[in-house]
LUMTORKOL-629270 format. One record per residue (C-alpha): residue number from 1; x, y, z. Coordinates in steps of 0.1 Angstrom, whole numbers, padded with zeros to 4 digits. Layout:
BEGIN
atom nr: NUM | x: X | y: Y | z: Z
...
//
This chain:
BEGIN
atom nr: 1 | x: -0238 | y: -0023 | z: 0300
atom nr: 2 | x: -0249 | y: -0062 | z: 0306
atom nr: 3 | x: -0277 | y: -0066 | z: 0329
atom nr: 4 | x: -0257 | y: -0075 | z: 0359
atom nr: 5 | x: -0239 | y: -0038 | z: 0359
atom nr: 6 | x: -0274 | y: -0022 | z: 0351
atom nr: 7 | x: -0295 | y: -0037 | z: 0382
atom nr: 8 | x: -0262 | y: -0033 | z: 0407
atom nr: 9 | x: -0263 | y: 0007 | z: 0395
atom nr: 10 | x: -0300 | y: 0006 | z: 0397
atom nr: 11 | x: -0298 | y: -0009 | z: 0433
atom nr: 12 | x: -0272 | y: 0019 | z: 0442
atom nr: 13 | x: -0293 | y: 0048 | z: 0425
atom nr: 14 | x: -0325 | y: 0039 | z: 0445
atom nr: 15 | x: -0312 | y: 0032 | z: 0482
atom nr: 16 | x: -0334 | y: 0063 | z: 0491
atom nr: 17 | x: -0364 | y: 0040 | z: 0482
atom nr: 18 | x: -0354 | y: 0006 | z: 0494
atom nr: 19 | x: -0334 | y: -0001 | z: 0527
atom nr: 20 | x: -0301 | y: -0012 | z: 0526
atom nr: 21 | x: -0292 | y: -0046 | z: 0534
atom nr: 22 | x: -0280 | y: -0039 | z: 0572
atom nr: 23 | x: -0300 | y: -0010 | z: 0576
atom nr: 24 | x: -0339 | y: -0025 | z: 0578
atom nr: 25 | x: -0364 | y: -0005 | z: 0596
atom nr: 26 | x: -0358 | y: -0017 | z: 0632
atom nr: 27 | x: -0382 | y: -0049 | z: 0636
atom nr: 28 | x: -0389 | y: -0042 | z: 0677
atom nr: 29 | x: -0390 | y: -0011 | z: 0691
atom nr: 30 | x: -0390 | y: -0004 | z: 0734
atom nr: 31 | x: -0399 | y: -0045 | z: 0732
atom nr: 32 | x: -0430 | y: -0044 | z: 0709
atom nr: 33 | x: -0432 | y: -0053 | z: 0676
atom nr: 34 | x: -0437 | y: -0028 | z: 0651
atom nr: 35 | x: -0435 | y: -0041 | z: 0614
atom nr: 36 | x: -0446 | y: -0078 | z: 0609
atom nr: 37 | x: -0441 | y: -0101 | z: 0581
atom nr: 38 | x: -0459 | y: -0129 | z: 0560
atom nr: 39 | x: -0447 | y: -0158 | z: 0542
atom nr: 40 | x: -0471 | y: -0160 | z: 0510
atom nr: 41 | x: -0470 | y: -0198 | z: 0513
atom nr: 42 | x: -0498 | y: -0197 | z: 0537
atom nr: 43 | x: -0525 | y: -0181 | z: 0513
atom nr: 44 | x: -0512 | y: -0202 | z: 0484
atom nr: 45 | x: -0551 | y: -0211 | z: 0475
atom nr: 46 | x: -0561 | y: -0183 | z: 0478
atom nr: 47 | x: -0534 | y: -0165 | z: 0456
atom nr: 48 | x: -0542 | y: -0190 | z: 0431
atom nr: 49 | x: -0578 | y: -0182 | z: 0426
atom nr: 50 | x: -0568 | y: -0144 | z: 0430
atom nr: 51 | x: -0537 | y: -0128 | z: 0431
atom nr: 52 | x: -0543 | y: -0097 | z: 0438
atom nr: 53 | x: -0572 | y: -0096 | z: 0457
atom nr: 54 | x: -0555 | y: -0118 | z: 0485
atom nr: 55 | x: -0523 | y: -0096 | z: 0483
atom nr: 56 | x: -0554 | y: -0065 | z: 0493
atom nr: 57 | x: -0566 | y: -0089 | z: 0521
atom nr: 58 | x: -0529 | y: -0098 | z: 0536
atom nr: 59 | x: -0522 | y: -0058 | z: 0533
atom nr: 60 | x: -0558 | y: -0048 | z: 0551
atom nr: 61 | x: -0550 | y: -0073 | z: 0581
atom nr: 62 | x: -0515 | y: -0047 | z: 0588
atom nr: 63 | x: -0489 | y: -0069 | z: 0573
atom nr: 64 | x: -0459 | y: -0047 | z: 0566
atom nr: 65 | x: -0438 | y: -0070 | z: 0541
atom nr: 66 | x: -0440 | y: -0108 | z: 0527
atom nr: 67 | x: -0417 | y: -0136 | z: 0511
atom nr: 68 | x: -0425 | y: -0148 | z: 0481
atom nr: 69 | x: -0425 | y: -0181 | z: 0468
atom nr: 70 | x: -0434 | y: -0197 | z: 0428
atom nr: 71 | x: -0408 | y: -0184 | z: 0416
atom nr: 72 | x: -0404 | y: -0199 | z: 0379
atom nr: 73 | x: -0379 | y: -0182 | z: 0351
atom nr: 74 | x: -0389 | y: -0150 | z: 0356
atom nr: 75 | x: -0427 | y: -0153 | z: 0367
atom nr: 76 | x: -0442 | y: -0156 | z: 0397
atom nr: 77 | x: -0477 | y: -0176 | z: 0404
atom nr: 78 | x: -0468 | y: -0174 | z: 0365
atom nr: 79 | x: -0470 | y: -0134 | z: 0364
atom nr: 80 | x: -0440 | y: -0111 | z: 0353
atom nr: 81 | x: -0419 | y: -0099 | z: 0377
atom nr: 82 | x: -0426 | y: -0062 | z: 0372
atom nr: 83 | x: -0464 | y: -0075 | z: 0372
atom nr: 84 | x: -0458 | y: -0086 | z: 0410
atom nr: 85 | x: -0444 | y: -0056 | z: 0414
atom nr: 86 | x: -0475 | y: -0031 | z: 0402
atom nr: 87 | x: -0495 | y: -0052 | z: 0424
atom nr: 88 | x: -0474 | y: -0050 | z: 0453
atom nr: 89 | x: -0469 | y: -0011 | z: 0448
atom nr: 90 | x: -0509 | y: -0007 | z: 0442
atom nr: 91 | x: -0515 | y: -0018 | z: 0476
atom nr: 92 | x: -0487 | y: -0006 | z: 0499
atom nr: 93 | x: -0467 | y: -0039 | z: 0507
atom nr: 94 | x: -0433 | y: -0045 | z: 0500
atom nr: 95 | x: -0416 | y: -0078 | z: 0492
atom nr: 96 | x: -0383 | y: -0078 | z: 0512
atom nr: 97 | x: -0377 | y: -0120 | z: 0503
atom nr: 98 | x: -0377 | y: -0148 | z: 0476
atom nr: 99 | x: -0379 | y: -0186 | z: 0483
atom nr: 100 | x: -0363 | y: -0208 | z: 0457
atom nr: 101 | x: -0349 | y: -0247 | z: 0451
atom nr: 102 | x: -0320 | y: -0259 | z: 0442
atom nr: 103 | x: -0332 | y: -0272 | z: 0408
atom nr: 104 | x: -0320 | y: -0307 | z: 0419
atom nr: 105 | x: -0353 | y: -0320 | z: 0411
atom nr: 106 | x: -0361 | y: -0299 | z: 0380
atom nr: 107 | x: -0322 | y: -0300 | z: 0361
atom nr: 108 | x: -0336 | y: -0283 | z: 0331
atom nr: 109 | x: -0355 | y: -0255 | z: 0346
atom nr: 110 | x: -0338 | y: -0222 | z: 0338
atom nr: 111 | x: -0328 | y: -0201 | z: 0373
atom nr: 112 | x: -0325 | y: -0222 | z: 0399
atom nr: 113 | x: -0294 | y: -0224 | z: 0423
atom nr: 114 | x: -0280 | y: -0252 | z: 0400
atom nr: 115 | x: -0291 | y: -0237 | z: 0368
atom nr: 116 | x: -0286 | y: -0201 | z: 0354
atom nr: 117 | x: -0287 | y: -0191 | z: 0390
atom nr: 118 | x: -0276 | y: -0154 | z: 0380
atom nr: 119 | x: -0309 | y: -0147 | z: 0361
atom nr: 120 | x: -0329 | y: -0158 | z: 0395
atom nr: 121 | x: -0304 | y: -0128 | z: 0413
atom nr: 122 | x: -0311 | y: -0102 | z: 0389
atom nr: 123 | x: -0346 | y: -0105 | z: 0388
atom nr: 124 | x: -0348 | y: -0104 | z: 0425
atom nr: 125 | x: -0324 | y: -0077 | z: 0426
atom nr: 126 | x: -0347 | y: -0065 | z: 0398
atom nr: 127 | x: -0377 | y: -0068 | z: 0424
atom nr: 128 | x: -0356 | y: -0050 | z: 0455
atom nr: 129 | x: -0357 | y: -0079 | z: 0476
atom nr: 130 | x: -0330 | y: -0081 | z: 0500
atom nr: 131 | x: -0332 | y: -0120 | z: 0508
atom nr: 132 | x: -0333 | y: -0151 | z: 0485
atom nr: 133 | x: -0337 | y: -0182 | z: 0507
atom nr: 134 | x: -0330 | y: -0221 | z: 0498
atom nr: 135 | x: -0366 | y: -0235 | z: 0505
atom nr: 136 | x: -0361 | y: -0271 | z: 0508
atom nr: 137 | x: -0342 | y: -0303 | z: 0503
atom nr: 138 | x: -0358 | y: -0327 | z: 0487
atom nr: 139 | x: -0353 | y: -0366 | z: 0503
atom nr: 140 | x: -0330 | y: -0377 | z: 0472
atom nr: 141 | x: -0307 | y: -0348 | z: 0473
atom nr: 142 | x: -0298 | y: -0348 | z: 0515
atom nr: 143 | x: -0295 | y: -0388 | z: 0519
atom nr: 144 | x: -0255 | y: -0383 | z: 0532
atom nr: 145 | x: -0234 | y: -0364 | z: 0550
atom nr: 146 | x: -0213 | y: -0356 | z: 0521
atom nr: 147 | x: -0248 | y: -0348 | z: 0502
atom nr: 148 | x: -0251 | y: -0322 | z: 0531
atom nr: 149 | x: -0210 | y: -0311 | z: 0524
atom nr: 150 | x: -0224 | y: -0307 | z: 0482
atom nr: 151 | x: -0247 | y: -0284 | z: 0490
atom nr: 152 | x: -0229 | y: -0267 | z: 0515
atom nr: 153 | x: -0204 | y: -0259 | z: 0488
atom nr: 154 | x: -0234 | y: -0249 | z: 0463
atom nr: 155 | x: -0249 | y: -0222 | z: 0491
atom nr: 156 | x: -0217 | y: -0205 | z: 0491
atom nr: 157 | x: -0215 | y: -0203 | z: 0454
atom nr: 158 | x: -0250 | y: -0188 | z: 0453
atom nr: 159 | x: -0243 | y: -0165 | z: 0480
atom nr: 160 | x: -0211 | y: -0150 | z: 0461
atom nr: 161 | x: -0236 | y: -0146 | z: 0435
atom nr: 162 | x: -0262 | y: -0128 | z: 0456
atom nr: 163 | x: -0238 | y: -0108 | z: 0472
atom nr: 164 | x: -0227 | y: -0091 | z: 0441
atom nr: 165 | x: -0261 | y: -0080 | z: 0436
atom nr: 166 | x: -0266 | y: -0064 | z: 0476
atom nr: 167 | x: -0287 | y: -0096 | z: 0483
atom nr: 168 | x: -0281 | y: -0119 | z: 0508
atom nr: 169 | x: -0284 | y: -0161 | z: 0501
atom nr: 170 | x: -0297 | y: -0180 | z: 0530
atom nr: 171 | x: -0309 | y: -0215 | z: 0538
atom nr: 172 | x: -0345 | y: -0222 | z: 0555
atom nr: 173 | x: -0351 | y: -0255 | z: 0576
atom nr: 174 | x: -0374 | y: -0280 | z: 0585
atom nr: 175 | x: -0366 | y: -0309 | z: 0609
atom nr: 176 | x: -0347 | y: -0333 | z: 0590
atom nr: 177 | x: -0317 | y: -0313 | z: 0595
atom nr: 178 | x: -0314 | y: -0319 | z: 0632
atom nr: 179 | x: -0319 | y: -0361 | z: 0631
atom nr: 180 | x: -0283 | y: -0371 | z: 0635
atom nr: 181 | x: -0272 | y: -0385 | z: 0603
atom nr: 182 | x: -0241 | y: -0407 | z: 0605
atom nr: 183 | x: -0231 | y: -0394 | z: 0639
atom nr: 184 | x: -0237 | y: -0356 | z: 0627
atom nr: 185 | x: -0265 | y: -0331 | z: 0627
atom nr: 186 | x: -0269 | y: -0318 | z: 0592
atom nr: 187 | x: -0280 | y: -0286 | z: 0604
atom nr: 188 | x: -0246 | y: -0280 | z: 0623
atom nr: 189 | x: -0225 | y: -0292 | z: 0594
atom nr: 190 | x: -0239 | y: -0268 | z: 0571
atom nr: 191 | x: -0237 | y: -0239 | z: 0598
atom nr: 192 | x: -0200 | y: -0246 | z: 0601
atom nr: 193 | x: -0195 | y: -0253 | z: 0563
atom nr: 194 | x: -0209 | y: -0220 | z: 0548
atom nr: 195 | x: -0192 | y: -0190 | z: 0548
atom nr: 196 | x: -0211 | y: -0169 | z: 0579
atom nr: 197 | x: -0215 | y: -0140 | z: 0556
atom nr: 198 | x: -0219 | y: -0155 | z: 0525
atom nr: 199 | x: -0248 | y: -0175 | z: 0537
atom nr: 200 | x: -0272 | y: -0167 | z: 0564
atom nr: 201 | x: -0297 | y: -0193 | z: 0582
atom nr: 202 | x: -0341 | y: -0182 | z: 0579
atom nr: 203 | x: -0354 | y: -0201 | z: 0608
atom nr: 204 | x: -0381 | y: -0215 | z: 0611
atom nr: 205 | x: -0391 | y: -0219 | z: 0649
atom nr: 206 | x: -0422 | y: -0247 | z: 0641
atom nr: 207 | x: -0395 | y: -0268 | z: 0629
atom nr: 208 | x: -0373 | y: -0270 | z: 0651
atom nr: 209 | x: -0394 | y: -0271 | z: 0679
atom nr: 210 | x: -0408 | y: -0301 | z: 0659
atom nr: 211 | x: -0368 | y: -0315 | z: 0661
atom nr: 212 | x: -0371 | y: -0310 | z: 0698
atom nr: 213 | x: -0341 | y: -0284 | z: 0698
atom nr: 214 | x: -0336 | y: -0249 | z: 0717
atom nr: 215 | x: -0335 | y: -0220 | z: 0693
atom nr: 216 | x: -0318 | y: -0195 | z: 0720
atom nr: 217 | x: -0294 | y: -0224 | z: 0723
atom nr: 218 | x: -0281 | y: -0217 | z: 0684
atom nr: 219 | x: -0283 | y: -0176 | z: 0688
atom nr: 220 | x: -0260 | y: -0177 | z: 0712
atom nr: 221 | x: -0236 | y: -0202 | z: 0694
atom nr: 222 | x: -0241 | y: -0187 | z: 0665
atom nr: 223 | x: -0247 | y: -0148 | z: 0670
atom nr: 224 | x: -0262 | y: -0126 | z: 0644
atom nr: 225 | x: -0262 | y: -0158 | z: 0616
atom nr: 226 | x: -0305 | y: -0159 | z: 0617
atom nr: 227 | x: -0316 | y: -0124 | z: 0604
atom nr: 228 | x: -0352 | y: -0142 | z: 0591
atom nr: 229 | x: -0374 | y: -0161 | z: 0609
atom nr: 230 | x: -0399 | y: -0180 | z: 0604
atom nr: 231 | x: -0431 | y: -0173 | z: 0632
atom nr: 232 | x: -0454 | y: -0201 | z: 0633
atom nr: 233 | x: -0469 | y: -0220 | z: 0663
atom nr: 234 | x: -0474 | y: -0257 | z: 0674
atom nr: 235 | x: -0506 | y: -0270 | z: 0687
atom nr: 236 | x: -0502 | y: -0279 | z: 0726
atom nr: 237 | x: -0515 | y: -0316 | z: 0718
atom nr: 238 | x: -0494 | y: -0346 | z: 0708
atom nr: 239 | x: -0502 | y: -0339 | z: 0673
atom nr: 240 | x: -0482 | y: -0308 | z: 0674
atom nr: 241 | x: -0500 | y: -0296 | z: 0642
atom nr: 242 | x: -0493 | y: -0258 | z: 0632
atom nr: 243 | x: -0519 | y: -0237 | z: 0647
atom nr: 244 | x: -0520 | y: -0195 | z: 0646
atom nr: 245 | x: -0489 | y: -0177 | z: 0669
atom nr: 246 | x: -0501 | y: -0176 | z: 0703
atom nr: 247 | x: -0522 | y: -0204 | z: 0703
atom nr: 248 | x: -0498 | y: -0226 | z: 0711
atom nr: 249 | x: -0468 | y: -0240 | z: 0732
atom nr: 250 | x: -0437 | y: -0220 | z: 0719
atom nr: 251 | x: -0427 | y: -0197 | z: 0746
atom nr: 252 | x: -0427 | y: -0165 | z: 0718
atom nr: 253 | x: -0417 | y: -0139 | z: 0746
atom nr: 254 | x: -0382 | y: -0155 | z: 0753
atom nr: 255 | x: -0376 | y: -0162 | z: 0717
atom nr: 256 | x: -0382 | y: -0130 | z: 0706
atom nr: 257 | x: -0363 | y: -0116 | z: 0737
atom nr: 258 | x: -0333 | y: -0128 | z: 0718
atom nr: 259 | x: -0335 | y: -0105 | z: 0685
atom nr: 260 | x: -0305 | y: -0089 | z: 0691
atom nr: 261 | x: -0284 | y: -0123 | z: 0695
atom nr: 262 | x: -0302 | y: -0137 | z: 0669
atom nr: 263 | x: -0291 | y: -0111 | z: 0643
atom nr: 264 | x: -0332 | y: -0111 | z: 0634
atom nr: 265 | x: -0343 | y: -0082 | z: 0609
atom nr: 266 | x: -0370 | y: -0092 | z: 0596
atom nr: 267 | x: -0392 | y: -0122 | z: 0603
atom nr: 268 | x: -0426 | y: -0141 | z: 0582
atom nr: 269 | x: -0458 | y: -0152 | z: 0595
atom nr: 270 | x: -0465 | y: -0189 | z: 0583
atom nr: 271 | x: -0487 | y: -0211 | z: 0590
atom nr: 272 | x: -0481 | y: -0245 | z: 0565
atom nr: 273 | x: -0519 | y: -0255 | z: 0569
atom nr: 274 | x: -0552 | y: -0244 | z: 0587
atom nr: 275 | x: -0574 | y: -0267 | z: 0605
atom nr: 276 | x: -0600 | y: -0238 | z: 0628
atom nr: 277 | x: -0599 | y: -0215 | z: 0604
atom nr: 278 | x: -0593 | y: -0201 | z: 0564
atom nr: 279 | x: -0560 | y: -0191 | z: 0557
atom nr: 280 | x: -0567 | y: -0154 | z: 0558
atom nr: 281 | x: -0585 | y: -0161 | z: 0595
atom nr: 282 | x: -0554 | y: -0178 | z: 0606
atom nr: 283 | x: -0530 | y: -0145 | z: 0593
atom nr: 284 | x: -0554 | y: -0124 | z: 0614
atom nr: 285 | x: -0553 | y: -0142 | z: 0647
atom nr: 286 | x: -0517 | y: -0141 | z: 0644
atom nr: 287 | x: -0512 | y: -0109 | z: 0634
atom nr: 288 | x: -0532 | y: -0099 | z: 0665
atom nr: 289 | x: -0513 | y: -0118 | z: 0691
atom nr: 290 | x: -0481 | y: -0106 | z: 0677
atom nr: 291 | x: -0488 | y: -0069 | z: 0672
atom nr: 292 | x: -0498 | y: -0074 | z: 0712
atom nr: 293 | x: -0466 | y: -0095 | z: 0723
atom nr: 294 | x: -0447 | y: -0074 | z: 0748
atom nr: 295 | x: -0408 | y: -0091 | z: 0753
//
């Protein structure tokens, strides 16, 4: 049995450990949030100096679940993957998501999108994690419209591949997407050039706020294509620096009003970086405001 067929009868043996795909844990419940997510990016430091003692902090603040990021041949924050997920287990947290690159910038790293991209899948798959997410362009790979058309076509190859192993591919923005590159928006070519299943969109709300576009505005022409967000807030200054969820201008109540449009299972607390307080401060602050959100 090759390791593909293994992990994809694995998956299917333990779906009474790890929820199916469109089956999550409801995310809101009578318009209160019940499980809330972090995105791992946010502690990075931290993580650095010590693993799994910040994993213990992020779990004793109330987080439920976290994306992961680092992720480099089979190691992440250069531990094993079954390493990560001893820790994980040890202190009651799941990982639902992965962030990865294309491999544009890196042509010789193994597992990436654009290299070996099925050993990234089944180790994921491996992990239980029910998302793998496209982290970022980098400048020299998005400099045309038919860069944009490229990796379009590259997201739905990935996606076929995730999709044999129960996980779902998606793409996660930042603002460039939305400045109108020769007379089109980057972000709406993508949309309508990935297969709507295949390829799913993480939003990230900062951003685009940042981009000066409406979010409700692309759940409703979209429906159900953003299952992940991403929950950070913008200072209410000119600066518009990331600050902790609630302490800012995004109107949080009318977003999240819009889960079931939206298609939103699951979403991650980030914040990109911390000026008032540590990182772990920050994750508390916003864990407290959201756990309190009414919508």
């Amino acid at each position: 049995m090759n390791r593909r067929n293994f992990i994809k009868t694995s998956t299917l043996a333990s779906t009474a450990l790890v929820a199916p795909l469109s089956g999550f844990p409801s995310t809101w419940d009578k318009k209160k949030l019940k499980e809330i997510g972090v995105q791992i990016y946010t502690v990075r430091d931290d993580l650095q100096k010590d693993f799994e003692g910040t994993i213990k902090n992020i779990a004793n603040i109330g987080y439920s679940y976290l994306e992961l990021f680092n992720y480099k041949e089979g190691k992440i924050y250069n531990q094993p993957i079954k390493a990560i997920s001893k820790i994980l287990a040890t202190h009651n947290i799941k990982a639902t998501s992965l962030h990865v690159q294309t491999g544009a910038q890196t042509p010789k790293q193994d597992a990436t999108m654009g290299n070996n991209w099925e050993r990234a899948v089944a180790d994921a798959a491996e992990m239980g994690l029910k998302y793998m997410i496209c982290a970022y362009l980098a400048s020299d790979e998005r400099k045309s419209i038919d860069d944009y058309k490229r990796l379009a076509d590259l997201f739905n190859k990935s996606g076929e591949v995730c999709q044999e192993y129960g996980i779902q591919f998606g793409y996660h923005n930042h603002d460039f997407e939305f400045i109108t590159l020769e007379d089109q928006v980057p972000y709406d070519l993508l949309l309508e050039n990935t297969d709507k299943d295949l390829v799913k969109m993480e939003l990230d709300l900062y951003w685009m706020a940042k981009a000066g576009r409406d979010p409700i505005h692309y759940f409703k022409a979209h429906p159900g294509r953003f299952p992940l967000w991403h929950v950070k807030d913008m200072s209410k200054n000119e600066q518009q620096y990331f600050t902790e969820v609630g302490n800012g201008s995004i109107d949080w109540k009318s977003i999240f009003a819009q889960t079931k449009t939206s298609g939103m299972k699951q979403f991650f607390v980030e914040q990109d970086k911390c000026r008032d307080y540590s990182p772990l401060e920050s994750l508390t602050i916003s864990y407290n405001y959201l756990r309190k959100l009414e919508f």
